[in-house]
Biopython code that builds the backbone (N, CA, C, O; Angstrom):
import numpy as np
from Bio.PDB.StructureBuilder import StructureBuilder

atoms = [
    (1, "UNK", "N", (0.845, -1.181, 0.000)),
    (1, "UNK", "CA", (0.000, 0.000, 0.000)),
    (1, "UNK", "C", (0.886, 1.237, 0.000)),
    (1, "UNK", "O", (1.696, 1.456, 0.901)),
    (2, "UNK", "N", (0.664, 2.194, -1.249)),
    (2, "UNK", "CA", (1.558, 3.010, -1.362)),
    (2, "UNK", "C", (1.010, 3.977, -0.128)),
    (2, "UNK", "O", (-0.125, 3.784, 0.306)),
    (3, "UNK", "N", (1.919, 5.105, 0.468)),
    (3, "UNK", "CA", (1.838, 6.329, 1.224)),
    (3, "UNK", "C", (0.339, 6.977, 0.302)),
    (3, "UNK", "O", (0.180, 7.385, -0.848)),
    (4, "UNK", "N", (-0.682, 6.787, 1.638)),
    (4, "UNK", "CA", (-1.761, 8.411, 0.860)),
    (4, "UNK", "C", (-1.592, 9.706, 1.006)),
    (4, "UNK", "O", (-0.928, 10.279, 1.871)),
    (5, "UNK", "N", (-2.358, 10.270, -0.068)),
    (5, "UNK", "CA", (-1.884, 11.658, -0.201)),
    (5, "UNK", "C", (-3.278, 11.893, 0.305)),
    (5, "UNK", "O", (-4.092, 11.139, -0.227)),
    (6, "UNK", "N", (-3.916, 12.947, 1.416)),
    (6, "UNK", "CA", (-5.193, 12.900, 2.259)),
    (6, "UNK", "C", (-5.353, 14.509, 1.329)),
    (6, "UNK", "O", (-4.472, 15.331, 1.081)),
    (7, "UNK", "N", (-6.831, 14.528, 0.968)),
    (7, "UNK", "CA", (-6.724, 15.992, 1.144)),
    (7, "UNK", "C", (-7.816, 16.099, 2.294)),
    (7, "UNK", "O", (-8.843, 16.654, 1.903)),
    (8, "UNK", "N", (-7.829, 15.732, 3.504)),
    (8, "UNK", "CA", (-8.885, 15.657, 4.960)),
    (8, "UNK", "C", (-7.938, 16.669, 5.884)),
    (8, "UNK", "O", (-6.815, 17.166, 5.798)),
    (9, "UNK", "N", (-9.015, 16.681, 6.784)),
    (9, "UNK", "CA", (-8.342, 17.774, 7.886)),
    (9, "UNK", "C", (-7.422, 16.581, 9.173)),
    (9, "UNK", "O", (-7.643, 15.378, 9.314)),
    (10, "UNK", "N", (-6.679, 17.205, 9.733)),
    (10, "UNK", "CA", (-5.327, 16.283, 10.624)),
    (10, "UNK", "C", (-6.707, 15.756, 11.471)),
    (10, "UNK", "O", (-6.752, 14.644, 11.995)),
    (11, "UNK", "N", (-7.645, 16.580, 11.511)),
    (11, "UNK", "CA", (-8.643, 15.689, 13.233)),
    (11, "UNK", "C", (-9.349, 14.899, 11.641)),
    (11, "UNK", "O", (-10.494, 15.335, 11.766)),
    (12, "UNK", "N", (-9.384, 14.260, 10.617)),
    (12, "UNK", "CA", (-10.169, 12.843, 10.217)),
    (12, "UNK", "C", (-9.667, 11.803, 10.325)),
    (12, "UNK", "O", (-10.357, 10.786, 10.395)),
    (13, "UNK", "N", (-7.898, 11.763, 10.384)),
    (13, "UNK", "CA", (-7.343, 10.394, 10.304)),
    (13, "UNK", "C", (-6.535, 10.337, 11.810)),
    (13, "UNK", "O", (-6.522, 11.300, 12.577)),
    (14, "UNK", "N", (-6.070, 9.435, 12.005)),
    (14, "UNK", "CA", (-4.542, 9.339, 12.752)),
    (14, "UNK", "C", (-3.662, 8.173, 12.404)),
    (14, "UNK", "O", (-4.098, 7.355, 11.594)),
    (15, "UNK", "N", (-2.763, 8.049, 12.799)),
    (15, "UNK", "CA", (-1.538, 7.330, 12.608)),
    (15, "UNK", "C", (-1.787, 6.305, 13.400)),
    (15, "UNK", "O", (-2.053, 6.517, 14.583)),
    (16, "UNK", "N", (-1.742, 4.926, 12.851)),
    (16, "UNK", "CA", (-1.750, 3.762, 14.104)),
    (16, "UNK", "C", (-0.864, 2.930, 12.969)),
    (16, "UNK", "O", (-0.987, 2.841, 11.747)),
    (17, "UNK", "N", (0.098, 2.350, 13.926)),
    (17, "UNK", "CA", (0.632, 0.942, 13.974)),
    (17, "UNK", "C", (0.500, -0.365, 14.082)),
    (17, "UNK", "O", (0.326, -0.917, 15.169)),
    (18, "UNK", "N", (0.549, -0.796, 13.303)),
    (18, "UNK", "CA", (0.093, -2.450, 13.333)),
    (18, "UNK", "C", (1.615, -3.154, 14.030)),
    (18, "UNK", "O", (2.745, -2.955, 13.584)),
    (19, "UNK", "N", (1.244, -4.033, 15.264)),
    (19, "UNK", "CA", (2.639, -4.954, 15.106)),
    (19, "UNK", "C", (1.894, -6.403, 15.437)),
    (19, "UNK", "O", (1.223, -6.876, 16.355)),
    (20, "UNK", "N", (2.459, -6.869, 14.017)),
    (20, "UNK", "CA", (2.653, -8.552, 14.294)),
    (20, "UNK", "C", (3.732, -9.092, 14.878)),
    (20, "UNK", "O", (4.867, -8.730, 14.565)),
    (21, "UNK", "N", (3.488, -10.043, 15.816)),
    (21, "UNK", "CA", (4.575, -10.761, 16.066)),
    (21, "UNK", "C", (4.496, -11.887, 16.434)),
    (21, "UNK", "O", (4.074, -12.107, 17.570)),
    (22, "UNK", "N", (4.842, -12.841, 15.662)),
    (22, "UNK", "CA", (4.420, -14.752, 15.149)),
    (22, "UNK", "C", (3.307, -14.405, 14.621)),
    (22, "UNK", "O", (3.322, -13.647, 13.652)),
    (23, "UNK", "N", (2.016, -14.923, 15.187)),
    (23, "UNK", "CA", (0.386, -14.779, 15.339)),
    (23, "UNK", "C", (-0.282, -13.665, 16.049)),
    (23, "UNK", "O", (-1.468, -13.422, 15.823)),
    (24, "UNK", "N", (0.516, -12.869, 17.024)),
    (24, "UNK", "CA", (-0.200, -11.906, 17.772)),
    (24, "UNK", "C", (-0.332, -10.720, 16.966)),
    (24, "UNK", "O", (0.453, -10.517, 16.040)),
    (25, "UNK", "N", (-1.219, -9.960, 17.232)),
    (25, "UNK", "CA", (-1.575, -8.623, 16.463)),
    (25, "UNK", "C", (-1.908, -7.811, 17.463)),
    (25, "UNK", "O", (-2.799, -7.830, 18.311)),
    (26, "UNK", "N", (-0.755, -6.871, 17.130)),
    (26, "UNK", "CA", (-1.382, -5.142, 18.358)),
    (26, "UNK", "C", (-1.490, -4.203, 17.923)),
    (26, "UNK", "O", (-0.330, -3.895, 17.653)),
    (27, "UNK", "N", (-2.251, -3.242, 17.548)),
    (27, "UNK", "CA", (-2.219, -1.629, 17.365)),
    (27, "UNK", "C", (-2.141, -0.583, 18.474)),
    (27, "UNK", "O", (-2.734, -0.599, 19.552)),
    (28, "UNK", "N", (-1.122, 0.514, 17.902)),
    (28, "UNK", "CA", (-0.820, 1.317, 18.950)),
    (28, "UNK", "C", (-0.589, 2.752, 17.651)),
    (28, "UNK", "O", (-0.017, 2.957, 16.581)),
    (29, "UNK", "N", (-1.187, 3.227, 18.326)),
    (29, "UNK", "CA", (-1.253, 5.000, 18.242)),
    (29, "UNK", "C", (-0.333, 5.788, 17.636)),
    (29, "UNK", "O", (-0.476, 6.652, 16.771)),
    (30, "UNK", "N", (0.916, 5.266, 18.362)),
    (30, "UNK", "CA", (2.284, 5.916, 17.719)),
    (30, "UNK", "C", (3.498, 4.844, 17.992)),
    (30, "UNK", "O", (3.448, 3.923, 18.807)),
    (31, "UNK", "N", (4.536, 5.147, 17.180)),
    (31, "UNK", "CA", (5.806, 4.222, 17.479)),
    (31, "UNK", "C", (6.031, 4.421, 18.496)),
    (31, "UNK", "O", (6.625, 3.424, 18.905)),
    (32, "UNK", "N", (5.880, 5.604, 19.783)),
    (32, "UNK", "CA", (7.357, 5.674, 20.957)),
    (32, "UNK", "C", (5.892, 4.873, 22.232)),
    (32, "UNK", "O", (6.165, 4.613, 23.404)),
    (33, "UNK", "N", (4.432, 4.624, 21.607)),
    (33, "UNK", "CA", (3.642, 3.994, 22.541)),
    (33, "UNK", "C", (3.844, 2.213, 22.735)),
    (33, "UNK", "O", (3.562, 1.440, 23.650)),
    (34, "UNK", "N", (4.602, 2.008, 21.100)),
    (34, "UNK", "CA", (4.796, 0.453, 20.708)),
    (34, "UNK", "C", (6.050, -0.046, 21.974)),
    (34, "UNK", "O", (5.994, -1.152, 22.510)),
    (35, "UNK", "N", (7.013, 0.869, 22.265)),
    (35, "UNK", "CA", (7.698, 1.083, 22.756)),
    (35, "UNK", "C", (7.736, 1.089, 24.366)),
    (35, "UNK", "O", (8.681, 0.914, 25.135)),
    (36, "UNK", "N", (6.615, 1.306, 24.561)),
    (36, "UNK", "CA", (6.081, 1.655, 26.094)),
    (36, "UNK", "C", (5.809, 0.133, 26.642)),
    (36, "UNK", "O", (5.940, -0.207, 27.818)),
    (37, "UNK", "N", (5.499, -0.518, 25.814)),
    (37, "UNK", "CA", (4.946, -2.046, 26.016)),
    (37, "UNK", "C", (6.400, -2.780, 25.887)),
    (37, "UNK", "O", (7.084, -3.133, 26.848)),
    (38, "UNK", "N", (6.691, -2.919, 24.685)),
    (38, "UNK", "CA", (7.893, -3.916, 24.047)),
    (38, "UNK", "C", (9.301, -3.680, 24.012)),
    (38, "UNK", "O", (9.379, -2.461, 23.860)),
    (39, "UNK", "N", (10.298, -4.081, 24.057)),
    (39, "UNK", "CA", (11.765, -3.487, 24.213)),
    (39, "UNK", "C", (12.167, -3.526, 22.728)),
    (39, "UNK", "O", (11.450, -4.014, 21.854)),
    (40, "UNK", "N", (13.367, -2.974, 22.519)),
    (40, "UNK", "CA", (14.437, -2.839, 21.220)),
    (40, "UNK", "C", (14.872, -4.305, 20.611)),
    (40, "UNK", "O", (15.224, -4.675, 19.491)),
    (41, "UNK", "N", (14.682, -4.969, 21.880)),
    (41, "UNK", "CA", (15.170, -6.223, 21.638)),
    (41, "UNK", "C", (14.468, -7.308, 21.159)),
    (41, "UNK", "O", (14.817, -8.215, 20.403)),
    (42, "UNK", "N", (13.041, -6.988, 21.920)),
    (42, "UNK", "CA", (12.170, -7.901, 21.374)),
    (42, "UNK", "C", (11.515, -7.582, 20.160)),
    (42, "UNK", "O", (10.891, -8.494, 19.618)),
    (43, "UNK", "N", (11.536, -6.427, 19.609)),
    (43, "UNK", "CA", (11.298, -5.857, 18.097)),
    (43, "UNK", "C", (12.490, -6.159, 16.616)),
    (43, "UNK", "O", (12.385, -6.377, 15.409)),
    (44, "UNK", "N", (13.541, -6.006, 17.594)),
    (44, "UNK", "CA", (14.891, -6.106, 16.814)),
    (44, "UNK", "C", (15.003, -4.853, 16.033)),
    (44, "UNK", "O", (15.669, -4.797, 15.000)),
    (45, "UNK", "N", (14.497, -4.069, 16.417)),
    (45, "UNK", "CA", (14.735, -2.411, 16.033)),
    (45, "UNK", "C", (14.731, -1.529, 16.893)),
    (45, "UNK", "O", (13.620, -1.537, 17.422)),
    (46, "UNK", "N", (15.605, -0.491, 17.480)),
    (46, "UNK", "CA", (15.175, 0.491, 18.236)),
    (46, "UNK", "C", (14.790, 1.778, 17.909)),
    (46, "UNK", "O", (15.412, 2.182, 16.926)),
    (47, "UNK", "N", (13.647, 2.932, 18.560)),
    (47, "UNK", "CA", (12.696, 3.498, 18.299)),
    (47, "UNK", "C", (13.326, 4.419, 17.439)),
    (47, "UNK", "O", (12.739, 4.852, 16.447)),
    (48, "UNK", "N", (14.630, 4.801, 17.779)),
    (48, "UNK", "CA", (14.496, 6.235, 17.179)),
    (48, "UNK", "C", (15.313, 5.289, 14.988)),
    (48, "UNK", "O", (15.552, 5.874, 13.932)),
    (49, "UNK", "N", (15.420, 3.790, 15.360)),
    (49, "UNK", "CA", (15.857, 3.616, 13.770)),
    (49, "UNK", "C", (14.699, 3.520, 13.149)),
    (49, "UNK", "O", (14.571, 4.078, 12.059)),
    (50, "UNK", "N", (13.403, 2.637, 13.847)),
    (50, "UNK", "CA", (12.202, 3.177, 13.455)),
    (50, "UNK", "C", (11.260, 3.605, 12.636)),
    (50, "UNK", "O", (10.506, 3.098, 11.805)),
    (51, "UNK", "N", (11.557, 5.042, 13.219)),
    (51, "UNK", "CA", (11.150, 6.386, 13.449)),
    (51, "UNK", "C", (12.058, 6.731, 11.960)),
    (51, "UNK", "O", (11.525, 6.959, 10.874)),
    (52, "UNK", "N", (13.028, 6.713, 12.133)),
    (52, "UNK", "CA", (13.840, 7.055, 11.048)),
    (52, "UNK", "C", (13.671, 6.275, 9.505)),
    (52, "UNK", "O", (13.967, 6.814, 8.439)),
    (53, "UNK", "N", (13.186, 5.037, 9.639)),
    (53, "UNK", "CA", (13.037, 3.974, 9.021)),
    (53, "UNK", "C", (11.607, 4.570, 8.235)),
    (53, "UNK", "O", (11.730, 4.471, 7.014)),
    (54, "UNK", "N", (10.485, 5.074, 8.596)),
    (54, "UNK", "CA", (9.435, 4.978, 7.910)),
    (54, "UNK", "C", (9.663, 6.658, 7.831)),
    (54, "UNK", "O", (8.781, 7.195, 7.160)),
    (55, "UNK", "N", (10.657, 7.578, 8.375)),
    (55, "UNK", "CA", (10.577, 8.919, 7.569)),
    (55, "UNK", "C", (11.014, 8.684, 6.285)),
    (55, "UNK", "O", (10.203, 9.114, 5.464)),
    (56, "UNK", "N", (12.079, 8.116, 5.747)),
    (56, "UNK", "CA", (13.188, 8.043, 4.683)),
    (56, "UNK", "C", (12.442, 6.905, 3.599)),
    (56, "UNK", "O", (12.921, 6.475, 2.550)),
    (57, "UNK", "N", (11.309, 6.624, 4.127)),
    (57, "UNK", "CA", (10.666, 5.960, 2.954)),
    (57, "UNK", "C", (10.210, 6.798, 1.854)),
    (57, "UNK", "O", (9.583, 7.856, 1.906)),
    (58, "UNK", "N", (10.750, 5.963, 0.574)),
    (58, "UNK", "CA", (9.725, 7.462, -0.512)),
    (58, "UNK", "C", (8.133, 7.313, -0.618)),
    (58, "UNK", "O", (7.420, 6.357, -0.313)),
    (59, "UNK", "N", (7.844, 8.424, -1.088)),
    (59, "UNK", "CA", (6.219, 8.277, -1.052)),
    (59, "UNK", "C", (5.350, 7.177, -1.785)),
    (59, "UNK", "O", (4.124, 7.190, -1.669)),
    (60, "UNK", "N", (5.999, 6.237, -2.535)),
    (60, "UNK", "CA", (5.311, 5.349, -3.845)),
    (60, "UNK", "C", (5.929, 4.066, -2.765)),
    (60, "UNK", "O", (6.088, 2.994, -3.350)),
    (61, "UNK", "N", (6.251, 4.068, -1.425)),
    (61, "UNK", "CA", (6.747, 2.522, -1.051)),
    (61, "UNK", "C", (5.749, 2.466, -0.038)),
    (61, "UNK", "O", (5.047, 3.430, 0.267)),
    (62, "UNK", "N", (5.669, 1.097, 0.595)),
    (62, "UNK", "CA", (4.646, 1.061, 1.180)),
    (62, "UNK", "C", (5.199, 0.901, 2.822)),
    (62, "UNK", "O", (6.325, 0.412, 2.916)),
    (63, "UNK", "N", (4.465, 1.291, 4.201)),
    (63, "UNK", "CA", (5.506, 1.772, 5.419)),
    (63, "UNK", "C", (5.326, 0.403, 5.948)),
    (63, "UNK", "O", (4.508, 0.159, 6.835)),
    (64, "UNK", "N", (6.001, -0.389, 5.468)),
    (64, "UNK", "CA", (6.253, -1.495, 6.123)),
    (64, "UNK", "C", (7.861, -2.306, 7.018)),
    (64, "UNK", "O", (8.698, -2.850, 6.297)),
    (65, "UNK", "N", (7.912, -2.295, 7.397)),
    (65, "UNK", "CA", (8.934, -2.929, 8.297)),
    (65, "UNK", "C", (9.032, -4.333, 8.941)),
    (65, "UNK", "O", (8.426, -4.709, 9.945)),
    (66, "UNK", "N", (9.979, -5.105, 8.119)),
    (66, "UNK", "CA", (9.670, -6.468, 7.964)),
    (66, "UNK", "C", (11.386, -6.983, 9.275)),
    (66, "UNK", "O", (12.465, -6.490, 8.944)),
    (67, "UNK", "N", (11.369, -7.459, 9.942)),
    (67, "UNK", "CA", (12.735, -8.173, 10.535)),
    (67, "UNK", "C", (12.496, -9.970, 10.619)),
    (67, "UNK", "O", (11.617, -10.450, 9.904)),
    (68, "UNK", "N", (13.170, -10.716, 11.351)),
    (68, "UNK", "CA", (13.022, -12.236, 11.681)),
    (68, "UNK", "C", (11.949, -12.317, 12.916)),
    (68, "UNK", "O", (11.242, -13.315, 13.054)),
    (69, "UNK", "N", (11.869, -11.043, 13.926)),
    (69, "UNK", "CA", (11.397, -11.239, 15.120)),
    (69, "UNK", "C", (10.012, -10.529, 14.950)),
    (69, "UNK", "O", (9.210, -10.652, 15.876)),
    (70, "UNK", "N", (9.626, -9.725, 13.741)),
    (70, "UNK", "CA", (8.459, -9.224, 14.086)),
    (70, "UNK", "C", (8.498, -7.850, 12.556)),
    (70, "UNK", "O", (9.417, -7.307, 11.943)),
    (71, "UNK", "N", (7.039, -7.778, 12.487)),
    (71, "UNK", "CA", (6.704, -6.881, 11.304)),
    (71, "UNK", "C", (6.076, -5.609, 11.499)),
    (71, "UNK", "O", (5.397, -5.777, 12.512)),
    (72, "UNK", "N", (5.933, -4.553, 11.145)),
    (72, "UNK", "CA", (5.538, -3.311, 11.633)),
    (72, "UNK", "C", (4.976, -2.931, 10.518)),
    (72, "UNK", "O", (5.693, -3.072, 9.528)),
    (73, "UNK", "N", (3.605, -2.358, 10.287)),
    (73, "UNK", "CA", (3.339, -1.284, 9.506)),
    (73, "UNK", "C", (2.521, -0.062, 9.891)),
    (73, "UNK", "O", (1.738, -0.024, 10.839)),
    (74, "UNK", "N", (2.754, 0.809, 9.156)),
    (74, "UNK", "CA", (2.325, 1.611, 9.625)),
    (74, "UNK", "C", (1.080, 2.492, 8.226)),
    (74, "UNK", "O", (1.247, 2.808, 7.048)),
    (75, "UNK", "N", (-0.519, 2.635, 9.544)),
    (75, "UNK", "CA", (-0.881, 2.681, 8.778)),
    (75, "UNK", "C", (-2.193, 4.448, 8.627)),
    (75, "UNK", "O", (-1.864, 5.628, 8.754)),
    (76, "UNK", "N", (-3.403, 3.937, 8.371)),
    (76, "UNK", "CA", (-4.396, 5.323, 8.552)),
    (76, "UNK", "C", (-5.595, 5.017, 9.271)),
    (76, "UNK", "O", (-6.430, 4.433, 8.581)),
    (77, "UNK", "N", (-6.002, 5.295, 10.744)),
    (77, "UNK", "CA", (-7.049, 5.100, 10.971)),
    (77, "UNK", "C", (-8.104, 6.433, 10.297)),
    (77, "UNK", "O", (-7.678, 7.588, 10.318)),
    (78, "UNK", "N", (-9.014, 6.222, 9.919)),
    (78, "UNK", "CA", (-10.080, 7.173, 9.581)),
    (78, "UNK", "C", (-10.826, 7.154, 10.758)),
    (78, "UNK", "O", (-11.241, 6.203, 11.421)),
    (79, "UNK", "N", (-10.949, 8.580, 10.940)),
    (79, "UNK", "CA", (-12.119, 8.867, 12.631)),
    (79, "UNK", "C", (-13.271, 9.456, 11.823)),
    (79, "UNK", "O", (-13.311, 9.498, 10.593)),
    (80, "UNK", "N", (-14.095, 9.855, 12.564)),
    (80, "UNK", "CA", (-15.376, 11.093, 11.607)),
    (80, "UNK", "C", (-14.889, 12.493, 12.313)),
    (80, "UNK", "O", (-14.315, 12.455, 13.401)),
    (81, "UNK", "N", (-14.951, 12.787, 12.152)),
    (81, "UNK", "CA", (-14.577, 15.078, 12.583)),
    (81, "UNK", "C", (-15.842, 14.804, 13.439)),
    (81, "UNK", "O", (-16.884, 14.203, 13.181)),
    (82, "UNK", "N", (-15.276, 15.623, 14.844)),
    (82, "UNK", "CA", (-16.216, 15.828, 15.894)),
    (82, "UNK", "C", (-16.375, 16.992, 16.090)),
    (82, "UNK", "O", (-15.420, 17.640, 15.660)),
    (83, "UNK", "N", (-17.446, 17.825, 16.725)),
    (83, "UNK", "CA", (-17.461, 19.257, 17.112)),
    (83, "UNK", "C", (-17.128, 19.151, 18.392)),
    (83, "UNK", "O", (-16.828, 20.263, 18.827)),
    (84, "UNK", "N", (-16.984, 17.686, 19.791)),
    (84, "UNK", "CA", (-16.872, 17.917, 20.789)),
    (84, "UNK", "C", (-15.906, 18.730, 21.145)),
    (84, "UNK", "O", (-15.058, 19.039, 20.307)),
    (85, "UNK", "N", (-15.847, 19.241, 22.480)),
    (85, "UNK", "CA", (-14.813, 20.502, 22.685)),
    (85, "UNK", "C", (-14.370, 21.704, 22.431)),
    (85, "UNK", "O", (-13.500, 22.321, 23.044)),
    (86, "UNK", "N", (-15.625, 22.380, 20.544)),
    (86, "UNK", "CA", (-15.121, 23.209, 20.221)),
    (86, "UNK", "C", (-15.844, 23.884, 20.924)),
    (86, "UNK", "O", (-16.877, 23.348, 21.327)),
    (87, "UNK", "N", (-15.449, 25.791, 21.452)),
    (87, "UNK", "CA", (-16.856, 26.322, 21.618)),
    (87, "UNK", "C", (-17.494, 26.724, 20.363)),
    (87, "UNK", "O", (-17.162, 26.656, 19.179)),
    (88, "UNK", "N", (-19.018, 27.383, 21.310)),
    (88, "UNK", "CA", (-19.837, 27.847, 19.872)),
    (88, "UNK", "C", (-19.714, 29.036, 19.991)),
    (88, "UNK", "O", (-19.554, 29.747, 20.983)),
    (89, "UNK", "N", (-19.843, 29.376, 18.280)),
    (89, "UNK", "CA", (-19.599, 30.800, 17.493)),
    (89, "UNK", "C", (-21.237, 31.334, 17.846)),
    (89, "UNK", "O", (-22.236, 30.732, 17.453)),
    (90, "UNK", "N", (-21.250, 32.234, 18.435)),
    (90, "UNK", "CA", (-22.858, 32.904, 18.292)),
    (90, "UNK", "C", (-23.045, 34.366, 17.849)),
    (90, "UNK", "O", (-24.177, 34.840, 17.748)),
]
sb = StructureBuilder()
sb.init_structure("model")
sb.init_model(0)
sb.init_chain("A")
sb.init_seg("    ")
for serial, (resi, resn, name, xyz) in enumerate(atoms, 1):
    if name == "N":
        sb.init_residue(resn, " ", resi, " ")
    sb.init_atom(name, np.array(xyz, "f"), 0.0, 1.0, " ", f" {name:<3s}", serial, name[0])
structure = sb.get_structure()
């Protein structure tokens, strides 16, 4: 799945992470939350190569991160746009 190009506002999508590892499946929010759970070691990558790893991807590749111990991608949750929290204009 190539990188999308959104034309949506930053509050329709967010960033979540997929990590497989063997059979297990987890999603998490951001890389440094994947992190909060799992070590460098048990990923076989540490955060900030990462991090670095899915900036330096070009836009036509798809954000995947494949090792022996475990697979990462990274992907788009779609939310709906909320008005909670804004105030009102009167």
């Amino acid at each position: 799945m190539p990188k999308i190009k959104l034309n949506m506002e930053k509050s329709e999508f967010r960033t979540v992470i997929h990590l497989q590892i063997g059979e297990a499946h987890e999603y998490y929010g951001s890389p440094s939350s994947l992190y909060d759970k799992h070590t460098a070691d048990e990923l076989g990558i540490a955060q900030a190569s990462l991090n670095n790893y899915f900036y330096k991807l070009p836009d036509d590749a798809e954000p995947i991160y494949t090792n022996n111990k475990c697979t990462i991608r990274k992907g788009i949750l779609y939310v709906k746009p909320t008005t909670r929290g804004r105030k009102k204009i009167e």
